[in-house]
Biopython code that builds the backbone (N, CA, C, O; Angstrom):
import numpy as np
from Bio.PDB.StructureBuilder import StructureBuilder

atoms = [
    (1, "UNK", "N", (-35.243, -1.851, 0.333)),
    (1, "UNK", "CA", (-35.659, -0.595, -0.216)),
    (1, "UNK", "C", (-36.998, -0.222, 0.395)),
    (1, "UNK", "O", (-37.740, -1.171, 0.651)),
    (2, "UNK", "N", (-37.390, 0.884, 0.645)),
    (2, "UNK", "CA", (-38.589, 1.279, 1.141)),
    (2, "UNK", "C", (-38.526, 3.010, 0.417)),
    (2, "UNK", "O", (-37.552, 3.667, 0.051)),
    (3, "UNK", "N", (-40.190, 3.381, 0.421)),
    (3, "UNK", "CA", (-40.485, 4.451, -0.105)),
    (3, "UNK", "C", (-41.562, 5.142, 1.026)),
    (3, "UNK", "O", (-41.670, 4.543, 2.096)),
    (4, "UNK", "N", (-42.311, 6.306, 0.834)),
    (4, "UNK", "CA", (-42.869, 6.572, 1.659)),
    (4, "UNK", "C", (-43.596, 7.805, 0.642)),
    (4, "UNK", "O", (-42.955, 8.813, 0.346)),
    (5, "UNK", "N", (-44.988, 7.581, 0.167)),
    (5, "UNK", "CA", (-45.602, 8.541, -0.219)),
    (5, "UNK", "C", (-46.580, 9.447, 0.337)),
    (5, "UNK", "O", (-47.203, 9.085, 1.334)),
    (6, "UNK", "N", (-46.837, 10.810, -0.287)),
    (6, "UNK", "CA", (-47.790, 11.004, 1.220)),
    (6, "UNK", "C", (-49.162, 11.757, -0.265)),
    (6, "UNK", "O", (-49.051, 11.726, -1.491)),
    (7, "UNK", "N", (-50.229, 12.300, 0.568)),
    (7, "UNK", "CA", (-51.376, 12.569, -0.535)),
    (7, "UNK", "C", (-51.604, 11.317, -1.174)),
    (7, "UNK", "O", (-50.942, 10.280, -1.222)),
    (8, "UNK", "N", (-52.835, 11.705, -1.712)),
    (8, "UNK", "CA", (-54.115, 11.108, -2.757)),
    (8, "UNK", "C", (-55.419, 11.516, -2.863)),
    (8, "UNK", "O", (-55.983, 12.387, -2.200)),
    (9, "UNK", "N", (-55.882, 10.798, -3.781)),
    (9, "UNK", "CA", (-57.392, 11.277, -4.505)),
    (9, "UNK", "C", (-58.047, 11.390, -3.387)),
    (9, "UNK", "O", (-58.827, 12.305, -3.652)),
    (10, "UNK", "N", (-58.242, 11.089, -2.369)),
    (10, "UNK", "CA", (-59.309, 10.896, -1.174)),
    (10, "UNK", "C", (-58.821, 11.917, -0.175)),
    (10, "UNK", "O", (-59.431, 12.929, 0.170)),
    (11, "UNK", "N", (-57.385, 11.428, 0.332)),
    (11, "UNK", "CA", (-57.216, 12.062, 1.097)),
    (11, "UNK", "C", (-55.982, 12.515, 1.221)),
    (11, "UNK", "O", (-55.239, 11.712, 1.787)),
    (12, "UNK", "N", (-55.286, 13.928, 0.764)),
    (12, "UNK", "CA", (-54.038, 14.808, 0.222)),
    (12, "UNK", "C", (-53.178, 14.808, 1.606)),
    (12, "UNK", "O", (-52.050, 15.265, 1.422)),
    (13, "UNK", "N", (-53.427, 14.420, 2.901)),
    (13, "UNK", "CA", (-52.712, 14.163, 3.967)),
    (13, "UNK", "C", (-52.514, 13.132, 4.197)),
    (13, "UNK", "O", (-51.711, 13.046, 5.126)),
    (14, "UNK", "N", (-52.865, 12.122, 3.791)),
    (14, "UNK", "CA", (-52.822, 10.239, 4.339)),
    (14, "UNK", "C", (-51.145, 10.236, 3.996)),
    (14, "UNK", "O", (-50.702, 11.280, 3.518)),
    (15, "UNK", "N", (-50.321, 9.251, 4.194)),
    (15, "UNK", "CA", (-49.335, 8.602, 4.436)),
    (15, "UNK", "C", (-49.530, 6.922, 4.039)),
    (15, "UNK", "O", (-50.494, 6.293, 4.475)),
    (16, "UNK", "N", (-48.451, 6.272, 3.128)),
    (16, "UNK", "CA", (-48.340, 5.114, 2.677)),
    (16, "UNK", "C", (-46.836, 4.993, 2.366)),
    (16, "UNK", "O", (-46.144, 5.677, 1.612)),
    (17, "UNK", "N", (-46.454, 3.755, 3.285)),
    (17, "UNK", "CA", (-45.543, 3.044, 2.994)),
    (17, "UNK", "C", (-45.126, 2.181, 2.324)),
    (17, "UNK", "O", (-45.851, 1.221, 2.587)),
    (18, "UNK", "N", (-44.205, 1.799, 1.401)),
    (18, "UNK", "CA", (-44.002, 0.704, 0.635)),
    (18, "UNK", "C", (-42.457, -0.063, 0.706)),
    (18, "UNK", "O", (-41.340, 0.423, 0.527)),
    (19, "UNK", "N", (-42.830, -1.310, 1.008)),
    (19, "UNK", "CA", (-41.275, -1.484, 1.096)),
    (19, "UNK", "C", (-41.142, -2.827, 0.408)),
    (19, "UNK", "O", (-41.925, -3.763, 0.570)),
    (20, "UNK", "N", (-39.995, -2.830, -0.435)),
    (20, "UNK", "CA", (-39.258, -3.939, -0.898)),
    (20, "UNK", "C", (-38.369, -4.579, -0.943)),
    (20, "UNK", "O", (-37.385, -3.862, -0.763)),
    (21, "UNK", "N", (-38.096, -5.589, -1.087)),
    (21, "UNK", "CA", (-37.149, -5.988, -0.302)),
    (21, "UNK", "C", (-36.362, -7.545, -1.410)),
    (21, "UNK", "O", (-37.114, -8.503, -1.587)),
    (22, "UNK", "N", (-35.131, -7.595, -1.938)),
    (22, "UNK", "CA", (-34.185, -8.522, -2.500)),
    (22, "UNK", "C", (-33.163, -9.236, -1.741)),
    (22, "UNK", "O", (-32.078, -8.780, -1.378)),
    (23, "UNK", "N", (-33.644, -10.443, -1.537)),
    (23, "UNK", "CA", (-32.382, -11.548, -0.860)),
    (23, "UNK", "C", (-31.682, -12.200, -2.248)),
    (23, "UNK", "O", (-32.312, -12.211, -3.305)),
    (24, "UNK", "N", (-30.358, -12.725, -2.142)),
    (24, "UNK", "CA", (-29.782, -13.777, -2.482)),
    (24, "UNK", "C", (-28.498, -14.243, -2.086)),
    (24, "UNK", "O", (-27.464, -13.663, -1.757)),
    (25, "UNK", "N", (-28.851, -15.527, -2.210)),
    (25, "UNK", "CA", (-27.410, -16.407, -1.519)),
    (25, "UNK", "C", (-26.388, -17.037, -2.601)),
    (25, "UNK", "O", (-26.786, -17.594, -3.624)),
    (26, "UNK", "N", (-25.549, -16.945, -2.391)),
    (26, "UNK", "CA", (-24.480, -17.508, -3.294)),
    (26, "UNK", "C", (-23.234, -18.592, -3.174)),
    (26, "UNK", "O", (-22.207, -18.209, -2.613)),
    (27, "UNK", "N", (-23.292, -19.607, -3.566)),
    (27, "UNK", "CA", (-22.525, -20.671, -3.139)),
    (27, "UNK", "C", (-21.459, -20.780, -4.544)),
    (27, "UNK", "O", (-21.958, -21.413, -5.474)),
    (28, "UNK", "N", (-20.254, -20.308, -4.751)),
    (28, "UNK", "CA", (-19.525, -20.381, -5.320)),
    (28, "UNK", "C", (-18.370, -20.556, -5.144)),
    (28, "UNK", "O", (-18.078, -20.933, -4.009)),
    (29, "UNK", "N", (-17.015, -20.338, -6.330)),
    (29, "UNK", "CA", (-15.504, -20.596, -5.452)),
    (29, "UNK", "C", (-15.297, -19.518, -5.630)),
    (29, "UNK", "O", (-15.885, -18.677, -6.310)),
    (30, "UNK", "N", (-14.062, -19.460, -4.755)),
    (30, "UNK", "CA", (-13.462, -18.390, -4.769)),
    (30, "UNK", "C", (-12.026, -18.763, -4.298)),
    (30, "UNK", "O", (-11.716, -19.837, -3.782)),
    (31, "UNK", "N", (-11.034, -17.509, -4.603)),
    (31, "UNK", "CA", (-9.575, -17.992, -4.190)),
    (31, "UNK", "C", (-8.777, -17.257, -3.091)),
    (31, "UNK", "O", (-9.239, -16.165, -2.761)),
    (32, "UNK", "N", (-7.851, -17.604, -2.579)),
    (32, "UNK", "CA", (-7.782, -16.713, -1.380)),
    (32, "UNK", "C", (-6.409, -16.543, -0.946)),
    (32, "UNK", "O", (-6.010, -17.636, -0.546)),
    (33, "UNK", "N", (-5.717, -15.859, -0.871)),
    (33, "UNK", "CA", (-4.156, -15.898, -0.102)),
    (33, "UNK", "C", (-4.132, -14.767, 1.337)),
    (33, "UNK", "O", (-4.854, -13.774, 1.435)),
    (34, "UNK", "N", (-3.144, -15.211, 2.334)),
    (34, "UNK", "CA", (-2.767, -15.283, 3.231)),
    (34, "UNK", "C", (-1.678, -14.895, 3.136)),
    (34, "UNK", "O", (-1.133, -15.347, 2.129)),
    (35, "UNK", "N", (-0.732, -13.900, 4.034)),
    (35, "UNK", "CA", (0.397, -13.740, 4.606)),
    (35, "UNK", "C", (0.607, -13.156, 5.805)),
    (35, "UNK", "O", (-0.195, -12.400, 6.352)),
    (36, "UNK", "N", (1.828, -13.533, 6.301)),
    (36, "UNK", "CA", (1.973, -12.539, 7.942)),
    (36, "UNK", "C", (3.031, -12.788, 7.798)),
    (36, "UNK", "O", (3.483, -13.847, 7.362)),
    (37, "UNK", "N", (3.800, -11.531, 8.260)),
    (37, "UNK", "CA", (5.062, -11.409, 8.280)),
    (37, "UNK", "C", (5.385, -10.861, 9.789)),
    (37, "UNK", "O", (4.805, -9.934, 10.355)),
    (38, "UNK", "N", (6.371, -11.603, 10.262)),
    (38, "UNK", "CA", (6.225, -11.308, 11.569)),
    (38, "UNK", "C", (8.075, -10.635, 12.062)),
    (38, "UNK", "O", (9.049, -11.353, 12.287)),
    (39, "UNK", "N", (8.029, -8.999, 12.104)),
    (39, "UNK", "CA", (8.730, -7.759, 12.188)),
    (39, "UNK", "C", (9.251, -8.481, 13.235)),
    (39, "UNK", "O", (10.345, -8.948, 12.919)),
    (40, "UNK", "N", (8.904, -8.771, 14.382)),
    (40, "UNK", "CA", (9.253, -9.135, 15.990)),
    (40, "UNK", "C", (9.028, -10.548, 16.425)),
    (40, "UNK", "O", (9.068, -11.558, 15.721)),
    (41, "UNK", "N", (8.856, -10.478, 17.328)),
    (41, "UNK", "CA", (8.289, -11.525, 18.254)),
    (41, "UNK", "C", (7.401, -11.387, 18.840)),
    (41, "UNK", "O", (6.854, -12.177, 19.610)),
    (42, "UNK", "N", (6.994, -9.853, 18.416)),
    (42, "UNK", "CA", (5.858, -9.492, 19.220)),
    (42, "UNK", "C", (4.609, -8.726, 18.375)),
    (42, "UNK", "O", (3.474, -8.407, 18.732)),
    (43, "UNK", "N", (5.535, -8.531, 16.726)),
    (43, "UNK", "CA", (4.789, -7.429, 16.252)),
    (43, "UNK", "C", (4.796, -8.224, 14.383)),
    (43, "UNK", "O", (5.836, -8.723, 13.953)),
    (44, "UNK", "N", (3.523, -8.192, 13.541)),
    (44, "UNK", "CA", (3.149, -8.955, 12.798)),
    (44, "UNK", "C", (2.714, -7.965, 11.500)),
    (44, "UNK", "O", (2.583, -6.754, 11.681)),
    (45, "UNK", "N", (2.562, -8.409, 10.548)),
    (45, "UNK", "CA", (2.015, -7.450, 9.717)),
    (45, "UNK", "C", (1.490, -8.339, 8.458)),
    (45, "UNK", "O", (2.247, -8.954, 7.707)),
    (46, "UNK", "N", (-0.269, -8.301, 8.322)),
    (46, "UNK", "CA", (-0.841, -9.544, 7.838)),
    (46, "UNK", "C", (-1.707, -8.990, 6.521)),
    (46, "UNK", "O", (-2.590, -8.152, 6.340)),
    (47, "UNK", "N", (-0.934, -9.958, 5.685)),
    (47, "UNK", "CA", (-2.156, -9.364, 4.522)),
    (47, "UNK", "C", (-3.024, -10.589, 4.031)),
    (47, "UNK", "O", (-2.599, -11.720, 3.795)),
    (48, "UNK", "N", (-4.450, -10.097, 3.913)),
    (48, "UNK", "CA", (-5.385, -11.236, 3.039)),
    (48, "UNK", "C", (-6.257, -10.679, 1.949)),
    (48, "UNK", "O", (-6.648, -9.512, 1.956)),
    (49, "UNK", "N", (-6.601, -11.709, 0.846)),
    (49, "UNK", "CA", (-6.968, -11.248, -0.414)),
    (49, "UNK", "C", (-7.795, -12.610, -0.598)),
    (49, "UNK", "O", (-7.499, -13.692, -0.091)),
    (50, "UNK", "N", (-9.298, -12.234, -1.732)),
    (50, "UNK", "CA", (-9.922, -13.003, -1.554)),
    (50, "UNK", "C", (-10.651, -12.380, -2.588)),
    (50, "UNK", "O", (-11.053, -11.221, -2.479)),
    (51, "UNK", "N", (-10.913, -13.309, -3.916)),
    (51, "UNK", "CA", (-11.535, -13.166, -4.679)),
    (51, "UNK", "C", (-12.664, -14.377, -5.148)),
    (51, "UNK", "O", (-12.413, -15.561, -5.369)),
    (52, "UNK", "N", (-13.584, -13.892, -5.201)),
    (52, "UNK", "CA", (-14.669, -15.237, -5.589)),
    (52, "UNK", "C", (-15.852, -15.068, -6.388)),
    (52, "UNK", "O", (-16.318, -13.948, -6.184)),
    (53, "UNK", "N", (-16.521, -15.731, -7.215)),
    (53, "UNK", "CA", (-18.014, -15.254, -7.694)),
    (53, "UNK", "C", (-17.399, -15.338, -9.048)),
    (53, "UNK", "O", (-17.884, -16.417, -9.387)),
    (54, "UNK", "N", (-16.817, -15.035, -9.859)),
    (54, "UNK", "CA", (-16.407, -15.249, -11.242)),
    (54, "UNK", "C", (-17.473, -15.156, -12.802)),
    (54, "UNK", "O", (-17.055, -15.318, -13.948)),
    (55, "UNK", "N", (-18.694, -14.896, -12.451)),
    (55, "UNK", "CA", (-19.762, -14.950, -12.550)),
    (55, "UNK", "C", (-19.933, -16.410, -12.996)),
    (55, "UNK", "O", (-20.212, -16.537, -14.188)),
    (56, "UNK", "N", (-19.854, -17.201, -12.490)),
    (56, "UNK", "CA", (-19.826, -18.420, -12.968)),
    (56, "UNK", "C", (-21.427, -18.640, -12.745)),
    (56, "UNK", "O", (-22.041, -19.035, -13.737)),
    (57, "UNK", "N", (-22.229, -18.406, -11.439)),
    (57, "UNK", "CA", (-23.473, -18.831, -11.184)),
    (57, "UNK", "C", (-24.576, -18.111, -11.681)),
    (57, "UNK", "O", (-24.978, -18.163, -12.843)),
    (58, "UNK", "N", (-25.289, -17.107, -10.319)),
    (58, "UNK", "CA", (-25.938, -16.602, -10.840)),
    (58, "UNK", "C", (-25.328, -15.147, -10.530)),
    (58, "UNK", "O", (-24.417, -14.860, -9.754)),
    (59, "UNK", "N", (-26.270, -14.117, -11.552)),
    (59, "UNK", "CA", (-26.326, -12.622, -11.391)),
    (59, "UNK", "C", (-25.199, -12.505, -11.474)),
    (59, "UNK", "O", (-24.662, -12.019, -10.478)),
    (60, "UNK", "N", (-24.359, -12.850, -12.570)),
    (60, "UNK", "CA", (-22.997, -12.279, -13.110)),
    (60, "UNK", "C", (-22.447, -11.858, -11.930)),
    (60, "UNK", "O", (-21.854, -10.815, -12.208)),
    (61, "UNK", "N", (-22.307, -12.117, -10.661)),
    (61, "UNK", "CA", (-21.760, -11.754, -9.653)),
    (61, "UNK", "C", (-19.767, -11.940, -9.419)),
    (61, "UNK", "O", (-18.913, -12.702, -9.871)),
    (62, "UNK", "N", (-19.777, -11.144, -8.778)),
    (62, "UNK", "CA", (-17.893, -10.925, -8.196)),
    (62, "UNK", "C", (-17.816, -10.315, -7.286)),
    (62, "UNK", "O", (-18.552, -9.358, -7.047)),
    (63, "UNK", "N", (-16.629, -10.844, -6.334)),
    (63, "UNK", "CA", (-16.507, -10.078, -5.180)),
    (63, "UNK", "C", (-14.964, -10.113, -4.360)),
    (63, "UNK", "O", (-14.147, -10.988, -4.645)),
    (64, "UNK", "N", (-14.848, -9.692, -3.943)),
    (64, "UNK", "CA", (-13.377, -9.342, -3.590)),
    (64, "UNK", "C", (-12.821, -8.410, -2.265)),
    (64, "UNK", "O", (-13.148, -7.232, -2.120)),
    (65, "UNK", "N", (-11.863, -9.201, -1.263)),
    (65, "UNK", "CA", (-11.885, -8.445, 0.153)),
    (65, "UNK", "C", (-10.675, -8.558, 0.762)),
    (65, "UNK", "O", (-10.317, -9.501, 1.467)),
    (66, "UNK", "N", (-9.722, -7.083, 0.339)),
    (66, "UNK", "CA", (-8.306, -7.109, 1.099)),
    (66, "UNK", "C", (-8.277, -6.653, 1.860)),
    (66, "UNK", "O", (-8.911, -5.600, 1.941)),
    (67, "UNK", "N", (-7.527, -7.129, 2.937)),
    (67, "UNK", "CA", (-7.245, -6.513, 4.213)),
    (67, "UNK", "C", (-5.621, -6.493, 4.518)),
    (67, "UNK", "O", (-4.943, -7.391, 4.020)),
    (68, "UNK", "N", (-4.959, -5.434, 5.368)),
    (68, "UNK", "CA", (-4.181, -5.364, 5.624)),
    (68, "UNK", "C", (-4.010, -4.987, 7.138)),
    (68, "UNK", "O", (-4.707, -4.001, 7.373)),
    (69, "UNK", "N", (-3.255, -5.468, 8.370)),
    (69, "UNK", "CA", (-3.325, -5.241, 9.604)),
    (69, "UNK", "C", (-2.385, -4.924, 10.012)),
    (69, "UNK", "O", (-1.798, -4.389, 9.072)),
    (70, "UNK", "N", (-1.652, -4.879, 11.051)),
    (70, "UNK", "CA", (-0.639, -4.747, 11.623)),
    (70, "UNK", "C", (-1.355, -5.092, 13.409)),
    (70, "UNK", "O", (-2.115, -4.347, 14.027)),
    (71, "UNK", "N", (-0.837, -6.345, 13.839)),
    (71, "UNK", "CA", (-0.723, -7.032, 14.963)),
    (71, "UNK", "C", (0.142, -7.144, 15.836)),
    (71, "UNK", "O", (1.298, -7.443, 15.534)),
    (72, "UNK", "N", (-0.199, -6.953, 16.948)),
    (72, "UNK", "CA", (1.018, -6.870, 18.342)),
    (72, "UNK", "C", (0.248, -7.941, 19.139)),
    (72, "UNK", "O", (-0.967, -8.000, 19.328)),
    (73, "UNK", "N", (1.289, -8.838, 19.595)),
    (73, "UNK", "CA", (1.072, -10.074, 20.694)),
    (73, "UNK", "C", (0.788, -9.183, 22.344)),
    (73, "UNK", "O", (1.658, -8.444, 22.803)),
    (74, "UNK", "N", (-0.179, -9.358, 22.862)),
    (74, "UNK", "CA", (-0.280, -8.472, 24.006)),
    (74, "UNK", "C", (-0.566, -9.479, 25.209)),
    (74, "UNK", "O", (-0.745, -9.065, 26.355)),
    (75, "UNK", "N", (-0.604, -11.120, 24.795)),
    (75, "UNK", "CA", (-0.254, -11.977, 26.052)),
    (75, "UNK", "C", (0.394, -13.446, 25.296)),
    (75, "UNK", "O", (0.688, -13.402, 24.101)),
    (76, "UNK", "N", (0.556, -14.539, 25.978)),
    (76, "UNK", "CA", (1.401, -15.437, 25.392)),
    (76, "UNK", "C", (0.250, -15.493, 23.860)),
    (76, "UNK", "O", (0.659, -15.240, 22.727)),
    (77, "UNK", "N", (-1.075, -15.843, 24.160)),
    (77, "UNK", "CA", (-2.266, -16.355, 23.097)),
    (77, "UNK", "C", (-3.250, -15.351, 22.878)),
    (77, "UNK", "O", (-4.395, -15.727, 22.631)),
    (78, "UNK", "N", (-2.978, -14.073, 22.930)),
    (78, "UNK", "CA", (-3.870, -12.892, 22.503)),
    (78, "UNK", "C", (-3.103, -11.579, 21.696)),
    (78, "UNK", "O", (-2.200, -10.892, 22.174)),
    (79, "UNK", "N", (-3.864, -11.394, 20.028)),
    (79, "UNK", "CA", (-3.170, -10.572, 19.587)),
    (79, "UNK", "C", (-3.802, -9.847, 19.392)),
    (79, "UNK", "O", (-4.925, -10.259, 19.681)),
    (80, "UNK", "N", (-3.850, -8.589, 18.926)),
    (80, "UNK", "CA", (-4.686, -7.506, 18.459)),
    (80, "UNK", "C", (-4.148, -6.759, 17.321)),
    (80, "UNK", "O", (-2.940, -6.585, 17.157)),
    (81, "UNK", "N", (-4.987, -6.356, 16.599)),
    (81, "UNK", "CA", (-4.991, -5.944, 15.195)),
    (81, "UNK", "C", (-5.448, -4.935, 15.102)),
    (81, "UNK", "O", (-6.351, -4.728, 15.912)),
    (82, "UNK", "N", (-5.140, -3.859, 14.186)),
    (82, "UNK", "CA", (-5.331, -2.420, 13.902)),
    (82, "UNK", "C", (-5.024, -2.578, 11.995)),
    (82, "UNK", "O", (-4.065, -3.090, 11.417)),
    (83, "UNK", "N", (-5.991, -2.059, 11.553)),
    (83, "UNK", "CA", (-5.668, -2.260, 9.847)),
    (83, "UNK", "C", (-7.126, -1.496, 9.034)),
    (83, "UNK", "O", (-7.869, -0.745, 9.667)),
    (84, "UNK", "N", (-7.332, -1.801, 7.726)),
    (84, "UNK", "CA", (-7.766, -1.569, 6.864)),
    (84, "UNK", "C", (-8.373, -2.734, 6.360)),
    (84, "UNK", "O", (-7.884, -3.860, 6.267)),
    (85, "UNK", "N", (-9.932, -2.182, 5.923)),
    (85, "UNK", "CA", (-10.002, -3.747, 5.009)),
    (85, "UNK", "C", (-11.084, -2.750, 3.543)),
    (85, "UNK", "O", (-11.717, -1.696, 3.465)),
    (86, "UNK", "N", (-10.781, -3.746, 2.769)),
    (86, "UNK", "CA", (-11.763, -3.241, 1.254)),
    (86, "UNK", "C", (-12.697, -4.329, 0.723)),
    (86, "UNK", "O", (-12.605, -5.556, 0.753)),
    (87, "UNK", "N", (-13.565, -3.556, 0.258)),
    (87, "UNK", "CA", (-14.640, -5.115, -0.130)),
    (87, "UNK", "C", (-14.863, -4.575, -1.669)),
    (87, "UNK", "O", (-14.610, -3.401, -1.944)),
    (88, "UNK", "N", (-15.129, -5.078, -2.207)),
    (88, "UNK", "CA", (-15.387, -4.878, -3.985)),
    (88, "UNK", "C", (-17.160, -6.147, -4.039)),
    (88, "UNK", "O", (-17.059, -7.373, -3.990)),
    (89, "UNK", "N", (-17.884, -5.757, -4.093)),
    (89, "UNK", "CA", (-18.939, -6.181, -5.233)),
    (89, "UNK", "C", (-19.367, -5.796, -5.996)),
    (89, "UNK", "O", (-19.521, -4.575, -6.008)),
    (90, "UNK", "N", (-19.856, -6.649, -7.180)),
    (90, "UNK", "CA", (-20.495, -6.695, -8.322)),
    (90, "UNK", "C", (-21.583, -7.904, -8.865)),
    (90, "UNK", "O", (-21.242, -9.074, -9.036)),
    (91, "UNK", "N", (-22.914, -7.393, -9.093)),
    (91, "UNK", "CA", (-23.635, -8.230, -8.992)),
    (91, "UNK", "C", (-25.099, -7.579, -10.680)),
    (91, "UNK", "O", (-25.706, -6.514, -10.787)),
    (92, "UNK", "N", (-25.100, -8.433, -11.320)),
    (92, "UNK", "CA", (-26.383, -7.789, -12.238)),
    (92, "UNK", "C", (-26.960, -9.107, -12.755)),
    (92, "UNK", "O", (-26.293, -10.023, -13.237)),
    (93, "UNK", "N", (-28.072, -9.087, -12.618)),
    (93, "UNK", "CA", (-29.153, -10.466, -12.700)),
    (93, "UNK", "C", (-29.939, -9.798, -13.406)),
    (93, "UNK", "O", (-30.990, -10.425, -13.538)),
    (94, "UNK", "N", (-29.953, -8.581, -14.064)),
    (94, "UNK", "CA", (-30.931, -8.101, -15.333)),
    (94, "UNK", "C", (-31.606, -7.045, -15.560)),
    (94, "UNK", "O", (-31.973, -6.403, -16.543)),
    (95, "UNK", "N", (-31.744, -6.970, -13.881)),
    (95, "UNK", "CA", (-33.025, -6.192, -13.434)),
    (95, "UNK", "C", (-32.461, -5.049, -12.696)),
    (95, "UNK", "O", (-32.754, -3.862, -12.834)),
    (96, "UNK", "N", (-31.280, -5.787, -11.582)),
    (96, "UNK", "CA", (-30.623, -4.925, -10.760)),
    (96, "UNK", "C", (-29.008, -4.856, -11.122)),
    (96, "UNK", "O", (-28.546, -5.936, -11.490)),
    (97, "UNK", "N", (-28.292, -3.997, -11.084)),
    (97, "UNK", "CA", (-27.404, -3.832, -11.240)),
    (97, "UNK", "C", (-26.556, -2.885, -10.029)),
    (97, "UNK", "O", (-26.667, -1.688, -9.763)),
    (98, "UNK", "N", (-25.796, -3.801, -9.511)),
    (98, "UNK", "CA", (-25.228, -3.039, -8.135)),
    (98, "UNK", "C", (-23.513, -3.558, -8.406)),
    (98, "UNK", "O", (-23.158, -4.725, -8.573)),
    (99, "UNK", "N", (-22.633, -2.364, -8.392)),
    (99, "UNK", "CA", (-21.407, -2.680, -7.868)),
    (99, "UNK", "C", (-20.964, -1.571, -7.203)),
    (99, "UNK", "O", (-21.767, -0.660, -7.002)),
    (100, "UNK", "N", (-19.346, -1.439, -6.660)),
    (100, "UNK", "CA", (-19.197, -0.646, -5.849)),
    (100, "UNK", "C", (-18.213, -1.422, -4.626)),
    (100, "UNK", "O", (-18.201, -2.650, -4.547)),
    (101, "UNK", "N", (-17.320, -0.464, -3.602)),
    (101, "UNK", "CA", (-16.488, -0.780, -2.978)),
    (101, "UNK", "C", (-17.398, -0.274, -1.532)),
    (101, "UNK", "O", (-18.293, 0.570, -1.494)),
    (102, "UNK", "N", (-16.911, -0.986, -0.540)),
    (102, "UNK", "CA", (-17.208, -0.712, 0.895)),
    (102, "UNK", "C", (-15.654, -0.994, 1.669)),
    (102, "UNK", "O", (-15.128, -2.082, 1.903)),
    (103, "UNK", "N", (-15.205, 0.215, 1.928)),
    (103, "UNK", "CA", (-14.146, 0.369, 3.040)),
    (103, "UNK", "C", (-13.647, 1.163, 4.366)),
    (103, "UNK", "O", (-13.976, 2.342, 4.502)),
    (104, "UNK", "N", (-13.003, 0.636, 5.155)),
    (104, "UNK", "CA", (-13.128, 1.757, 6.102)),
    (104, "UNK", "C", (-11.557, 1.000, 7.008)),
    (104, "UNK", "O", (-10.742, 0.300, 6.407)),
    (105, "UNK", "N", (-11.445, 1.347, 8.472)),
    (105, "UNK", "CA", (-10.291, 0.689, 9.556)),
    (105, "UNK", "C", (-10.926, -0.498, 10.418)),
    (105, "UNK", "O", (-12.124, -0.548, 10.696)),
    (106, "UNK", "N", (-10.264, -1.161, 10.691)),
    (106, "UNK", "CA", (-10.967, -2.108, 11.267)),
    (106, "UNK", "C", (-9.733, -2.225, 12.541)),
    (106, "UNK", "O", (-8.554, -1.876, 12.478)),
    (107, "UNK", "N", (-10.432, -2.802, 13.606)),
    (107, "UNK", "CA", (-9.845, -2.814, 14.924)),
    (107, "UNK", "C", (-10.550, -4.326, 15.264)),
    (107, "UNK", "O", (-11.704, -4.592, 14.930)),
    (108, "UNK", "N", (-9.639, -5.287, 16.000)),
    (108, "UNK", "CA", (-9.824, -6.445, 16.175)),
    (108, "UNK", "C", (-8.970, -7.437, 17.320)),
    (108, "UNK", "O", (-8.131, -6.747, 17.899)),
    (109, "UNK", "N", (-8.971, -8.600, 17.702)),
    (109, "UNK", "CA", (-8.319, -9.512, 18.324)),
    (109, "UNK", "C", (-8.917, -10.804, 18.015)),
    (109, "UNK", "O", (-10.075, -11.080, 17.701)),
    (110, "UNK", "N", (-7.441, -11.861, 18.235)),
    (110, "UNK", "CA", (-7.601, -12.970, 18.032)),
    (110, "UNK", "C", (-7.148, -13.534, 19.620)),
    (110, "UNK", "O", (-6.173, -13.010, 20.160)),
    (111, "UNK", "N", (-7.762, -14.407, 20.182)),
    (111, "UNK", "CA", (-7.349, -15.520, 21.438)),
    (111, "UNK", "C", (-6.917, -17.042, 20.610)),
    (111, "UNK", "O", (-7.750, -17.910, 20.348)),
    (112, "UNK", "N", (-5.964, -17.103, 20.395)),
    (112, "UNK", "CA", (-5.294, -18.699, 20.113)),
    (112, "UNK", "C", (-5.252, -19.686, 21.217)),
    (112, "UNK", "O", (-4.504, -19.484, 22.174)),
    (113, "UNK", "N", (-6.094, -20.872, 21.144)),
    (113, "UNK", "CA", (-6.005, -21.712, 21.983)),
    (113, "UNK", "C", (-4.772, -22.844, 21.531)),
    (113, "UNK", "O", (-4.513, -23.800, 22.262)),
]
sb = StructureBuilder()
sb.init_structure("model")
sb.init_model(0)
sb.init_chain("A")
sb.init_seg("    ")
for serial, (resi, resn, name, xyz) in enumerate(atoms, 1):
    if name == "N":
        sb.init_residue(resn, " ", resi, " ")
    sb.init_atom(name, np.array(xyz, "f"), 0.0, 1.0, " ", f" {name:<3s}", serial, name[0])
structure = sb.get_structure()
């Protein structure tokens, strides 16, 4: 977070910055499933789901991230992916209170050795 005020008693043109700033890390479980279903031999269609945080630790936290793709094999060990993914957090430790979704398309590849 940062702010930026401008004026004061001295001097009504000065400029002052303020910035603040919240880390935290979270080591919890979470659960997770996997699928791919594979249309072809060449063409895949993959879903993953992933929920974790339960508020078990701290800051009543939860979080959650589906994705859905659709993959085409484009050499024997290289695939590429075209899909969607969604993120869900939720987090309140007292003070702050943040939840809310982050989503958008996602474009990708995997090389399998």
């Amino acid at each position: 977070m940062s702010a930026t005020t401008t004026g004061g008693v001295l001097d009504p043109n000065a400029e002052e910055t303020h910035k603040t700033s919240l880390e935290r890390e979270y080591v919890e479980p979470f659960l997770g499933m996997r699928l791919g279903l594979w249309l072809t031999e060449m063409v895949v269609i993959n879903f993953q789901g992933t929920v974790g945080g339960f508020g078990i630790m701290n800051d009543d936290n939860l979080d959650s991230v589906l994705d859905l793709a659709f993959g085409y094999r484009v050499h024997k060990r290289i695939y590429t992916y075209l899909g969607y993914r969604a993120r869900y957090e939720q987090a309140d430790n007292g003070t702050i209170s943040i939840s809310g979704w982050l989503h958008g398309p996602m474009l990708g590849a995997v090389f399998a050795f």
